[in-house]
C-alpha positions as CSV (number, residue, x, y, z in Angstrom):
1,X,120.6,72.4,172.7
2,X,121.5,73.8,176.3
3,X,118.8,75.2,178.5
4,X,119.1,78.7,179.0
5,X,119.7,78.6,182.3
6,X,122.9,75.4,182.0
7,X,126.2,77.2,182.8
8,X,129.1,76.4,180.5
9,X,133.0,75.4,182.3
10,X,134.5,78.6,182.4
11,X,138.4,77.8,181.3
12,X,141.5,80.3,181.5
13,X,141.9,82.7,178.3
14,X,144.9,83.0,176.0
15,X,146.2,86.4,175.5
16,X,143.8,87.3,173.1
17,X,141.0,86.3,174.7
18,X,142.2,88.4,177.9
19,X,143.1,91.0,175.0
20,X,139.1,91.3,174.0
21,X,137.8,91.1,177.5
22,X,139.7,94.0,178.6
23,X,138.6,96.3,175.2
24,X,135.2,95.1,175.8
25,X,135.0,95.7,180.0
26,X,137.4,98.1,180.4
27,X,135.3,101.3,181.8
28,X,134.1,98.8,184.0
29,X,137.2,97.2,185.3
30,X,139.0,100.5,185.4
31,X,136.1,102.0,188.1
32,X,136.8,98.5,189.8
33,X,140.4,99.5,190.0
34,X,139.8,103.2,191.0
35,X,137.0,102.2,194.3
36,X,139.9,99.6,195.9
37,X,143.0,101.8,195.3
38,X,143.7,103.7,198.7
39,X,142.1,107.3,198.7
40,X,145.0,108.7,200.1
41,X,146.6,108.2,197.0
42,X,144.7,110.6,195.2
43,X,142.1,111.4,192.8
44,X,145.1,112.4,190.3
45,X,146.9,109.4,190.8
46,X,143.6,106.7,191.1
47,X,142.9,107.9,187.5
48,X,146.0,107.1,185.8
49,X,147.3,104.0,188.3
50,X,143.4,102.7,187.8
51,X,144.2,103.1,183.9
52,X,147.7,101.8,183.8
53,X,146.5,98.2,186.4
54,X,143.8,97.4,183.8
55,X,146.2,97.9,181.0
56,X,148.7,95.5,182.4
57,X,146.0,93.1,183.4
58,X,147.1,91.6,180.0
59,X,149.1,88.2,180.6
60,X,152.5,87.9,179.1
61,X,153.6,86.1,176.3
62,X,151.2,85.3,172.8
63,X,149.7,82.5,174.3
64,X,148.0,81.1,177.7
65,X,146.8,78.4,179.0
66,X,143.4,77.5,177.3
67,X,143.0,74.4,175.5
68,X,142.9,75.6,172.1
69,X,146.5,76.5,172.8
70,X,147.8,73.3,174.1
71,X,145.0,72.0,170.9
72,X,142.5,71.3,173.5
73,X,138.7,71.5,172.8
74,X,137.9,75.2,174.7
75,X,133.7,75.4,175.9
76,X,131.2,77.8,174.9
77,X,131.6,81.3,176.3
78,X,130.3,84.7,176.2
79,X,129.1,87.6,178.3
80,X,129.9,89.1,182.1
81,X,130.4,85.3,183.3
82,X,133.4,84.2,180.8
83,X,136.9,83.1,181.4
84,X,138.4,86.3,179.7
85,X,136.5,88.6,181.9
86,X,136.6,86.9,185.1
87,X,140.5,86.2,184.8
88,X,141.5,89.8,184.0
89,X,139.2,91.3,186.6
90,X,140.7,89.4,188.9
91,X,144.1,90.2,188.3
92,X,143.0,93.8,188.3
93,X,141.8,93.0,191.9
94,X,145.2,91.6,193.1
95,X,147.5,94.5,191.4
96,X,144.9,97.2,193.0
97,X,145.3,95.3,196.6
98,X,149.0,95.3,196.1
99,X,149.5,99.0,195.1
100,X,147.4,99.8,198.8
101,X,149.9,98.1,200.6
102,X,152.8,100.8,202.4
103,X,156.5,100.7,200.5
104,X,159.0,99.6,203.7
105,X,162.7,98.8,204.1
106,X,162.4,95.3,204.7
107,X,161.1,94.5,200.9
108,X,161.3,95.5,197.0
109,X,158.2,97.2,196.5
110,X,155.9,95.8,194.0
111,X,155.2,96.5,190.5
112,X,151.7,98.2,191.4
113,X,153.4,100.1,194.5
114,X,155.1,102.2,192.0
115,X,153.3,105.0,190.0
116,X,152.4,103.9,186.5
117,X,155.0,104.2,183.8
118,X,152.3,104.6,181.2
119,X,149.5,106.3,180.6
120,X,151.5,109.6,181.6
121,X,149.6,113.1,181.1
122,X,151.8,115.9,181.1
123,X,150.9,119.5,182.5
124,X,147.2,118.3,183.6
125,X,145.4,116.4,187.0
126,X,142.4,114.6,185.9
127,X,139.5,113.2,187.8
128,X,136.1,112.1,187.6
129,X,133.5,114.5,187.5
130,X,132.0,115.8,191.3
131,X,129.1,113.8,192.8
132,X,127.0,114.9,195.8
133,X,126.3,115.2,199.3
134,X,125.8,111.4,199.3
135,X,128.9,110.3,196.6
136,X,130.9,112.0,198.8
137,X,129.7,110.3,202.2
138,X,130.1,106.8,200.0
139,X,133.8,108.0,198.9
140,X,134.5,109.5,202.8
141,X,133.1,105.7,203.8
142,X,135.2,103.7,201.5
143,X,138.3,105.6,202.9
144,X,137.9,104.5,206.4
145,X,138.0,100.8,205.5
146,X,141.3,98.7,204.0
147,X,142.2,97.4,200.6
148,X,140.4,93.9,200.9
149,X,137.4,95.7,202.8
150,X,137.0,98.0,199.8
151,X,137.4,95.0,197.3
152,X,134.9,93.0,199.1
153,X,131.9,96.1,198.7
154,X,133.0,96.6,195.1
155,X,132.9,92.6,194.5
156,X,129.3,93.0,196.2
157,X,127.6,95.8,194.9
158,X,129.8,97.0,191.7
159,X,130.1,93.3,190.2
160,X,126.7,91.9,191.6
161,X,128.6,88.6,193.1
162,X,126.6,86.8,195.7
163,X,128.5,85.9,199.2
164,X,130.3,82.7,198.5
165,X,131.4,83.9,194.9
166,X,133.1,87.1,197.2
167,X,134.9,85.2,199.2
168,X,135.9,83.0,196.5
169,X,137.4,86.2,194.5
170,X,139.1,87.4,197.4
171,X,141.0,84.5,198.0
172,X,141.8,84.1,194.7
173,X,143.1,87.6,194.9
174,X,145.6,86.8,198.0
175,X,143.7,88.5,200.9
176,X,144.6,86.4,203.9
177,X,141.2,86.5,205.6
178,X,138.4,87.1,203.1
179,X,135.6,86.4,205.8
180,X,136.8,89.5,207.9
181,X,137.4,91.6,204.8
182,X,133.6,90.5,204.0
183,X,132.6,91.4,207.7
184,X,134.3,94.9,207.3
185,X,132.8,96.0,204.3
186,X,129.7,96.0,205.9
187,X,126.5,97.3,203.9
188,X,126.3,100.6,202.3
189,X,123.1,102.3,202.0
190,X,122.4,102.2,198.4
191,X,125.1,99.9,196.0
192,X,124.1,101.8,193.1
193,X,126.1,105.1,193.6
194,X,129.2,103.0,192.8
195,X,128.0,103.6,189.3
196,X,127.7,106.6,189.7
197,X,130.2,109.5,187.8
198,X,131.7,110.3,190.9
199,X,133.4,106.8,190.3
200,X,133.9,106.7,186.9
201,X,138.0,107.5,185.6
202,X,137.0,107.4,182.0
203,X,134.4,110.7,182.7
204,X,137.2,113.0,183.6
205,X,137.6,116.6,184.1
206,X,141.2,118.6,183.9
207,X,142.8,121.3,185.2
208,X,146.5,123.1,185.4
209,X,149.3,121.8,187.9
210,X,151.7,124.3,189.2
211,X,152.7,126.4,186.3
212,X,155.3,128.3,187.9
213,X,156.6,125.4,189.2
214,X,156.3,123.6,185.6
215,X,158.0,126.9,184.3
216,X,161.2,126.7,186.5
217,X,161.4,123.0,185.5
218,X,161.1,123.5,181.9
219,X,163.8,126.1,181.9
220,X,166.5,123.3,183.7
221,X,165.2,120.8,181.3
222,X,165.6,123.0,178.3
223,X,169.4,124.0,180.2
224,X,170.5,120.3,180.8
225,X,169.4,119.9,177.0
226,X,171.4,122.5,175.4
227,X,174.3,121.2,177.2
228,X,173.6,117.6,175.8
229,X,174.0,118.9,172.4
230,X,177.2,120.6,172.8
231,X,178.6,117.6,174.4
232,X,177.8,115.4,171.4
233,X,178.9,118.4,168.8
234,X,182.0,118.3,170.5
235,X,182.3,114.3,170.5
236,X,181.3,114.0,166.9
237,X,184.2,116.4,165.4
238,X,187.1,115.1,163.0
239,X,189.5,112.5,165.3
240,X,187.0,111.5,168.1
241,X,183.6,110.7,168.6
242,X,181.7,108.9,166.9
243,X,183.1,109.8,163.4
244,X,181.7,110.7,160.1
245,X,178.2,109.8,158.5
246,X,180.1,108.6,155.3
247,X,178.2,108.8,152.1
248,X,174.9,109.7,153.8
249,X,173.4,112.8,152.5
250,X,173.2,115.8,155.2
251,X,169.9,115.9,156.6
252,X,167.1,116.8,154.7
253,X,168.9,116.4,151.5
254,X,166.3,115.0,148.8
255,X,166.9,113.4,145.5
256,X,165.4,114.5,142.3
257,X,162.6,112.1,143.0
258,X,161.8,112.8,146.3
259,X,161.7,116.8,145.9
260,X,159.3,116.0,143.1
261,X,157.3,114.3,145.5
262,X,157.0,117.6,147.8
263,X,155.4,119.6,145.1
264,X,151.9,120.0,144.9
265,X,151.9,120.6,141.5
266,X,153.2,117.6,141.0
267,X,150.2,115.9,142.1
268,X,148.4,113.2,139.6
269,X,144.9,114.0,139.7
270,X,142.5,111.3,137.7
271,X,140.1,112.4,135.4
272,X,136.2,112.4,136.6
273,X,135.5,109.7,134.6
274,X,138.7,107.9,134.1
275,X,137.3,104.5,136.1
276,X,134.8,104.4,133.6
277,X,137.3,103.1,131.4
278,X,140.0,101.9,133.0
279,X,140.7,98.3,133.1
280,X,141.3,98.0,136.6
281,X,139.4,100.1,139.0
282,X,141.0,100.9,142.2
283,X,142.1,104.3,144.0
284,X,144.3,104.8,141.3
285,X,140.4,105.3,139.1
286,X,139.4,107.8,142.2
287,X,139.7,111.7,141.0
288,X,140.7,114.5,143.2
289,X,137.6,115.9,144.9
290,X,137.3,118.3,148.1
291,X,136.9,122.1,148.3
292,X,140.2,122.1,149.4
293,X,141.6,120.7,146.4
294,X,143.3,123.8,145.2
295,X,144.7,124.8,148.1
296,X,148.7,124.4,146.7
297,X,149.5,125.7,150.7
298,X,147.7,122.8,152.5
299,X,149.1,120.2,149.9
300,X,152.1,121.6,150.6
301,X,152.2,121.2,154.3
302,X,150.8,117.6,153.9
303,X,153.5,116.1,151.7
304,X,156.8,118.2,153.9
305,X,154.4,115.8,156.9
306,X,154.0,113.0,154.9
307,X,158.1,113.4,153.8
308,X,159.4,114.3,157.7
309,X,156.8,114.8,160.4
310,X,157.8,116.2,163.2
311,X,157.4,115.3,166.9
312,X,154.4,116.5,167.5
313,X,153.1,114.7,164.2
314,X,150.8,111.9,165.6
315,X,151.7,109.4,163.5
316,X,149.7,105.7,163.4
317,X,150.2,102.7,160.7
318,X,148.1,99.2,159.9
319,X,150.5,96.1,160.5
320,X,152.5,95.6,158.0
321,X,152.6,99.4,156.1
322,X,155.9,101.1,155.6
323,X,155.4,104.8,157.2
324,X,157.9,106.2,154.8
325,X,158.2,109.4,152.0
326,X,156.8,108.8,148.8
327,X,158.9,107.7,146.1
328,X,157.5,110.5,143.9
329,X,154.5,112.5,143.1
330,X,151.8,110.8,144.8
331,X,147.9,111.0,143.3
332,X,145.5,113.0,145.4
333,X,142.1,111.5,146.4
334,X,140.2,114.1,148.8
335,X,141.5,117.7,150.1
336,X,138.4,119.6,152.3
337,X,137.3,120.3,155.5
338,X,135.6,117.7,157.4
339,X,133.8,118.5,160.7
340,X,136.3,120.2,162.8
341,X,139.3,118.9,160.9
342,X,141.1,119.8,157.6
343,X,141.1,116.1,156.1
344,X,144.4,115.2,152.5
345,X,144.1,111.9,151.1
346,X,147.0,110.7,149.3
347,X,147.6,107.2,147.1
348,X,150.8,106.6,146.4
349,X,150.5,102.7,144.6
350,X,151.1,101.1,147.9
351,X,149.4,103.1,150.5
352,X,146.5,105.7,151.3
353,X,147.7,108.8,153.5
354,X,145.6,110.7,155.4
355,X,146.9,113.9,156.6
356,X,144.7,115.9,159.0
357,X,144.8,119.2,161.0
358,X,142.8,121.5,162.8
359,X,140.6,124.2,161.1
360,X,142.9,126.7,162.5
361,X,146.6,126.4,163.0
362,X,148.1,123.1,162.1
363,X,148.6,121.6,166.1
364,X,147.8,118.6,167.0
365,X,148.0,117.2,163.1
366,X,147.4,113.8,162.5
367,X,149.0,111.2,159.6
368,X,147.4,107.5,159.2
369,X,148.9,105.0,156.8
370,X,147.4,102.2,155.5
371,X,148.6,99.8,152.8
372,X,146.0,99.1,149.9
373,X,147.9,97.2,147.2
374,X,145.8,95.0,145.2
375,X,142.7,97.1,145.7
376,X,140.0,96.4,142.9
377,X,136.5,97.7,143.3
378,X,135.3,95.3,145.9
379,X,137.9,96.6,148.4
380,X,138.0,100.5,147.3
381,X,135.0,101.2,147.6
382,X,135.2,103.4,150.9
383,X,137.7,105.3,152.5
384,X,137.3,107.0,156.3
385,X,137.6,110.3,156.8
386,X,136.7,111.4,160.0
387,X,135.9,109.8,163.5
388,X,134.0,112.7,165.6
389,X,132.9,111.4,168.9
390,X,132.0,107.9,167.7
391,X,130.5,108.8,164.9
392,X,132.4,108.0,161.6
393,X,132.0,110.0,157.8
394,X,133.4,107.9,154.6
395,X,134.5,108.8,151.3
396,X,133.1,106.7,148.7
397,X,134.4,105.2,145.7
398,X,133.1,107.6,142.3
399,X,131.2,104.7,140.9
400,X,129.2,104.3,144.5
401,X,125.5,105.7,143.6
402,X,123.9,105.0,147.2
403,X,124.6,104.2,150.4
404,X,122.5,102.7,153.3
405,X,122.9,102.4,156.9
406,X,122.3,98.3,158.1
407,X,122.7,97.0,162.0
408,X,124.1,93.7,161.3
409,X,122.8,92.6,164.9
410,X,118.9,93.7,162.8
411,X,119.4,91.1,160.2
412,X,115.4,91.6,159.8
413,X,115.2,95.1,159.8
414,X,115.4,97.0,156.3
415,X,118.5,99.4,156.2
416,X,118.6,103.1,156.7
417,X,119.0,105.0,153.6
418,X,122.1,107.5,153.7
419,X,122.1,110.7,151.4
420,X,125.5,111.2,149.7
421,X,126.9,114.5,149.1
422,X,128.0,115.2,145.1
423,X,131.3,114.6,146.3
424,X,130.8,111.0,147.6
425,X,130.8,112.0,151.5
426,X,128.8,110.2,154.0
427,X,127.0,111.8,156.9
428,X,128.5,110.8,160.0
429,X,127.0,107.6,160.7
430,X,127.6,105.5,164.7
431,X,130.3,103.1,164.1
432,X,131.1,100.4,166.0
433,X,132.2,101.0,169.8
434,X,135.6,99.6,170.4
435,X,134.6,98.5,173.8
436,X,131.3,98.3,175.9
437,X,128.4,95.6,175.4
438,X,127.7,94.1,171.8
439,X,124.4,95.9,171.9
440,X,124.8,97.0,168.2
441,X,127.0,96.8,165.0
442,X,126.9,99.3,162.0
443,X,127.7,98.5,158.6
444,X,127.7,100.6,155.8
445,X,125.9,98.9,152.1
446,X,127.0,100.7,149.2
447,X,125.3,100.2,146.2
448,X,127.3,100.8,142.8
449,X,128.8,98.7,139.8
450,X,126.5,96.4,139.4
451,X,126.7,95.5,142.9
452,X,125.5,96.0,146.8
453,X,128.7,95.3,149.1
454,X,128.9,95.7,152.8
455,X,131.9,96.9,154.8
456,X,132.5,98.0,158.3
457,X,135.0,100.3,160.2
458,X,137.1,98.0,161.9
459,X,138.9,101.0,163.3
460,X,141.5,101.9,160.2
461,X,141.5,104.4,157.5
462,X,140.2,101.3,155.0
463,X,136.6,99.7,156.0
464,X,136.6,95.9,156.0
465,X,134.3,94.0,153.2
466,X,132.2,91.5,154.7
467,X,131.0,88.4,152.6
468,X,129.9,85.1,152.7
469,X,130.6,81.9,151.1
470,X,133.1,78.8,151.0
471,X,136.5,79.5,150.2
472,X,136.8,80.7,146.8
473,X,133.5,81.3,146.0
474,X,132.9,84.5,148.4
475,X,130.1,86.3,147.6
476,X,128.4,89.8,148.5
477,X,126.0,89.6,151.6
478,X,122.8,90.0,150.1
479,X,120.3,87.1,151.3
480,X,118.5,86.9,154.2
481,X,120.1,84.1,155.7
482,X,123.9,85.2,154.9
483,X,122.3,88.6,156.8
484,X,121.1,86.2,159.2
485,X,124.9,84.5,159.7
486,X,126.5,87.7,160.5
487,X,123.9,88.4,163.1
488,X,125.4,85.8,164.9
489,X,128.7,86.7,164.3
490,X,129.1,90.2,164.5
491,X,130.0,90.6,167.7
492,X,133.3,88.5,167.5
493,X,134.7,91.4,164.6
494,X,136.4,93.1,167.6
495,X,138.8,90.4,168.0
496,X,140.0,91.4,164.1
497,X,140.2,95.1,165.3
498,X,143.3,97.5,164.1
499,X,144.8,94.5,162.7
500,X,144.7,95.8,158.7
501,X,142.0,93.7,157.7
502,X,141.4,93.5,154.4
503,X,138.3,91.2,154.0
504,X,136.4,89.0,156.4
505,X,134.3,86.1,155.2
506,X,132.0,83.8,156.9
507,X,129.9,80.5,156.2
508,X,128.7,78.0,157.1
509,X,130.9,74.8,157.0
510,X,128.6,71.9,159.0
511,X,125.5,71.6,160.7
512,X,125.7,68.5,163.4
513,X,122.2,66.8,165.0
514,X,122.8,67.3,168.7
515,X,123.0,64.4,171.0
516,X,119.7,63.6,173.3
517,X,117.4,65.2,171.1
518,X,119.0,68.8,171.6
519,X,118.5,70.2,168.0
520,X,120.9,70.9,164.7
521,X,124.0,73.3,165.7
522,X,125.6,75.0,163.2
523,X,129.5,75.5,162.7
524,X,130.5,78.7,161.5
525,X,134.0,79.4,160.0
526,X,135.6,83.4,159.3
527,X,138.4,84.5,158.0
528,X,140.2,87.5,158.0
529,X,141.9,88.0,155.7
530,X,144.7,91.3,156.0
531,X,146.4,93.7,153.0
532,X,149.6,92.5,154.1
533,X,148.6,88.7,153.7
534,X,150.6,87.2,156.3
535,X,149.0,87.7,159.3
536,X,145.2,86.2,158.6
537,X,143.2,85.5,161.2
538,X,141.0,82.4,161.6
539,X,137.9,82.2,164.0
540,X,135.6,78.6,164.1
541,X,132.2,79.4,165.8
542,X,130.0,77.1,167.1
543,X,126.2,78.1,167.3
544,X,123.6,75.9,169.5
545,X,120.0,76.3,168.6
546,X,118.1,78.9,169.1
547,X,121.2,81.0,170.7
548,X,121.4,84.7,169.8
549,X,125.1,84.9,169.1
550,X,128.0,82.4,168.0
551,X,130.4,80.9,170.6
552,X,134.2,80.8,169.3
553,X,135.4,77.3,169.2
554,X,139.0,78.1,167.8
555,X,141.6,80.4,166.1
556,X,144.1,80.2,164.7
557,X,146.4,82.9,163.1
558,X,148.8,83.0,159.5
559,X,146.9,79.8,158.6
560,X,145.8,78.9,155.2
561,X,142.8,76.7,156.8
562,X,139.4,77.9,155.5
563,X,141.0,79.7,153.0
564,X,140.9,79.3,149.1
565,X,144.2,77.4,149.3
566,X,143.5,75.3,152.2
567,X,139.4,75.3,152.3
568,X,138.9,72.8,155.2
569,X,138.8,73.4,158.9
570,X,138.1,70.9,161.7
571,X,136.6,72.3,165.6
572,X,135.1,71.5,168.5
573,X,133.4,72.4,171.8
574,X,132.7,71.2,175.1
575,X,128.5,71.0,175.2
576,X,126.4,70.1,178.3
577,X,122.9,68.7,177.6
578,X,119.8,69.7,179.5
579,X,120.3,66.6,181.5
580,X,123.5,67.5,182.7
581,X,125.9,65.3,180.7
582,X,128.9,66.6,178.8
583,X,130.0,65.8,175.4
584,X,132.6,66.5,173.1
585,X,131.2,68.3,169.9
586,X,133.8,68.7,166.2
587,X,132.7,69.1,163.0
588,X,134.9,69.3,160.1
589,X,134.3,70.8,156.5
590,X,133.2,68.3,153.8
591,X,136.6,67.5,152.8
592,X,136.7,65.2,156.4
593,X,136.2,61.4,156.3
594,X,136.2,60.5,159.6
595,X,137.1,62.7,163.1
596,X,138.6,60.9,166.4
597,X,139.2,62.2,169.8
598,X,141.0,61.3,172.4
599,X,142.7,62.5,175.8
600,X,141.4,63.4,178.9
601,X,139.5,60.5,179.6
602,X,137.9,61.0,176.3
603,X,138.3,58.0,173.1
604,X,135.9,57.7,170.0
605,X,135.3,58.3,166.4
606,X,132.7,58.6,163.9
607,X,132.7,58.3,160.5
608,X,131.8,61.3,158.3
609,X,132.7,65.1,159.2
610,X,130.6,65.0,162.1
611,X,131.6,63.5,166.0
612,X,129.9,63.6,169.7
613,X,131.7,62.1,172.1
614,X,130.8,61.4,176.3
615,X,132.8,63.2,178.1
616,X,134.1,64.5,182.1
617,X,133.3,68.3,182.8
618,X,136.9,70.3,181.9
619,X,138.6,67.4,179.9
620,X,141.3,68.4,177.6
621,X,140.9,66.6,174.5
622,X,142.7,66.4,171.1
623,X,140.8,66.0,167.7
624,X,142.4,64.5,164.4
625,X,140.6,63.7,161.1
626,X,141.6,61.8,158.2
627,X,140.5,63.4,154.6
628,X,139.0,62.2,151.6
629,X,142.5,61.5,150.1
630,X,143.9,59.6,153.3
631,X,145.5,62.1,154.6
632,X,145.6,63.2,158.2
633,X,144.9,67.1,159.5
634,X,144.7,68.2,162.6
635,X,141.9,71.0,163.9
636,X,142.1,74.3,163.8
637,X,144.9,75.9,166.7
């Protein structure tokens, strides 16, 4: 086991990695961005070029430069101090520096010179809320000093660095004289207003720009766009142009099928107690419920949506889910109001739909896909319907007869009973915060059909199950040590995220003796598995004694390892000792033999599932292991 207190080698992040650090820091890097852009800029334009740098702090391409992709052994990680976060903050830092420095003749300007392309906000300025007398003396202070000046107080007081670690940043970042950036930046009188709202471009307030301006532009744009059309009328007519559409029915044109599927009385409703007998018990068991359910008018609006929304029609889809028109009359689930929405769910055999609009008028209307085919009770048990400020209400399954609220991060503490309306709906419970410290995770257990099964909103319109057990033997979590697993765990479920996730399982594939007397680790494997089925994701964890939360040792992605059809997974770690020594660390599932290792001044094996190797700080390793059979595998990657 590692002393509190021993450091792991932090080692450059893949995409994904950088992906997660962003989602989980981004508030924080964003003010970073916003303190070192030049005031002069702007509050207006800090808010959205602060926004658009930490966005495009992401690297290119779908993989980086951390062992695990080059099948390297990556080391333990987690918190302010990781690779992830340390690499993206610092190319925050270098695109912020750049955007302060002047356009000229003599060169192309810069990517971060320019304003942002995206996020764009149309007909608003935005910026962070007022401060006082002595926000504004801090703000006034910071605008009399240059880019790296600004980085160097932000380093100091925002990201707590010491002096050394400053400089180091700083000259990482590109500034040609850290030392007198250091010496300029000086010492403000108190470093914690930088946290304070004044600073803060996620807090924002909005008002108008120029309407009459924004009027006279709107007329030339509407002008220029009427003139457009004629143009391409005239191109498009008999003997020129672009010709004609062929067989292709005029717009709007619907079969006998489809015009069926635009009729609300067309609607399949189940029977209450139709998944009482049914032999398969899915949303297609679910019966129509909502006090909305009769209203032909809304039904009516959300099929035309569903059919051809329109551009104002925010429209959003899990991987892999087709976003077109039902093929005909679709069964309704749910038709109410929900908080301050109007919430239609739809099941059409391949899909849920949720179409939502405001309590009054039908602006701003939403419609979410998600693709549910296969669903049996285990995975339709819950459907979202709303997400109100963080809080999130579900719709659950007719056969669910109670619900309780359990923080997975609590695997000790007794869950939080919920009270169900008679229609199924939850009250709004916290979900899980997309970004921000792991400080808590929701799930919701829903007890029903002879069984207690735990999902969690992973931030689509279907929850996620979460189980435990090997491959092909996944089970509810129920006991107190599979509670006790996902403690560990839960904190990596971001990673998963908007990704269609259908299932996730974890357990426990190895526990390895540590070398020099440090304890028993424990090797965790989870797999996501997705509706679509293609795209499942694979995390190995490594978890040293008597440490709160798991360390990710590998993933892998569209990989049948840990899986029912491929159950065995092979991962390792670089581990330092409380003396100080390195090692290489891989465990395998009991289908491994023998592991080797080798690479980076690293060479050994070991017999069984189970190897620790001697090894230099940072070496890049590569891990085999031969099967029961005689086969050779490689780890997970």
């Amino acid at each position: 086991m590692t002393a509190p207190d021993t450091a792991t080698r932090p080692l450059s992040p893949d995409v994904e990695q950088a992906e997660a650090a962003i989602v989980e820091h981004y508030p924080r890097l964003v003010r970073l961005a916003y303190l070192v852009l030049p005031p002069a800029l702007g509050r207006n334009r800090r808010v959205l070029t602060a926004h658009a740098l930490t966005q495009r702090a992401l690297p290119r391409g779908r993989r980086g430069t951390t062992p695990a992709a080059r099948g390297g052994v990556p080391g333990q990680r987690g918190g302010m101090g990781d690779s992830g976060y340390a690499y993206v903050r610092l190319r925050v830092l270098r695109a912020a520096l750049e955007a302060g420095v002047p356009l000229t003749f003599h060169a192309l300007p810069r990517r971060a010179q320019l304003p942002p392309a995206l996020p764009q906000v149309w007909g608003l300025r935005l910026f962070p809320r007022s401060g006082g007398a002595e926000e504004l003396a801090l703000d006034q202070w910071l605008a009399t000093l240059g880019g790296p000046g600004r980085a160097a107080c932000v380093l100091r007081a925002l990201e707590r660095l010491s002096g050394p670690e400053v400089l180091q940043v700083l000259d990482d970042a590109g500034v040609a004289d850290p030392a007198a950036a250091v010496a300029e930046s000086g010492d403000p009188a108190d470093d914690a207003l930088f946290a304070s709202p004044e600073f803060d471009p996620c807090v924002l307030q909005a008002r108008p720009t120029d309407l009459l301006r924004r009027r006279r532009l709107t007329r030339a744009a509407l002008a220029a766009g009427a003139a457009l059309a004629v143009c391409g009328a005239l191109l498009a007519l008999p003997g020129g142009g672009w010709g004609s559409d062929g067989p292709a029915a005029p717009p709007y044109a619907l079969n006998a099928a489809a015009e069926q599927a635009l009729d609300p009385g067309k609607l399949v409703r189940a029977a209450p107690t139709l998944w009482r007998t049914s032999s398969r018990t899915g949303f297609s068991t679910w019966p129509a419920r909502g006090d909305r359910a009769g209203d032909a008018e809304l039904l009516r609006r959300a099929l035309a949506v569903w059919a051809r929304p329109g551009s104002s029609v925010v429209v959003s889809a899990t991987p892999g889910t087709p976003t077109g028109p039902a093929m005909g009359p679709a069964q309704l689930l749910y038709a109410g109001a929900v908080d301050q929405a109007v919430v239609v769910l739809l099941y059409d055999g391949l899909r849920v739909v949720r179409y939502a609009e405001p309590r009054a008028g039908t602006t701003g209307a939403a419609l979410d896909f998600a693709r549910t085919d296969g669903a049996t009770a285990d995975t339709a048990a819950a459907l979202v319907l709303s997400r109100v400020d963080g809080n999130v209400r579900y719709l659950t399954a007719p056969w669910v007869t109670g619900a309780a609220l359990r923080d997975l991060l609590k695997a000790d503490a007794a869950p939080t009973a919920l009270k169900l309306t008679p229609e199924g709906v939850t009250p709004p419970v916290v979900g899980p915060a997309p970004g921000g410290s792991c400080t808590g995770w929701n799930a919701l257990a829903l007890t029903g059909a002879g069984a207690t099964r735990l999902i969690t909103d992973l931030g689509e319109l279907t929850p996620a199950r979460l189980t435990s057990g090997a491959p092909g033997a996944e089970r509810d979590v129920t006991e107190a040590a599979e509670l006790g697993d996902w403690q560990r765990i839960a904190c990596l479920l971001p990673s998963v995220r908007s990704h269609g996730v259908r299932t996730v399982n974890a357990w426990t594939y190895a526990k390895q003796p540590l070398p020099e007397g440090g304890g028993t680790a424990a090797w965790l494997c989870t797999r996501a598995e997705t509706w679509q089925g293609a795209a499942d994701r694979v995390q190995a964890q490594f978890l040293a004694p008597g440490a709160p939360l798991a360390a990710q040792a590998a993933r892998a992605e569209g990989t049948l390892a840990c899986g029912p059809r491929e159950p065995r997974v092979l991962a390792g770690v670089l581990w330092q000792s409380r003396a100080g020594q390195w090692y290489v660390l891989a465990a395998g599932s009991a289908q491994f033999a023998s592991l080797s290792a080798s690479g980076g001044g690293v060479s050994g094996s070991a017999n069984g599932n189970r190897l620790a190797v001697k090894a230099p700080a940072g070496a890049q390793v590569d891990l085999s292991g031969r099967l029961t059979d005689g086969s050779k595998a490689g780890s997970l990657r």
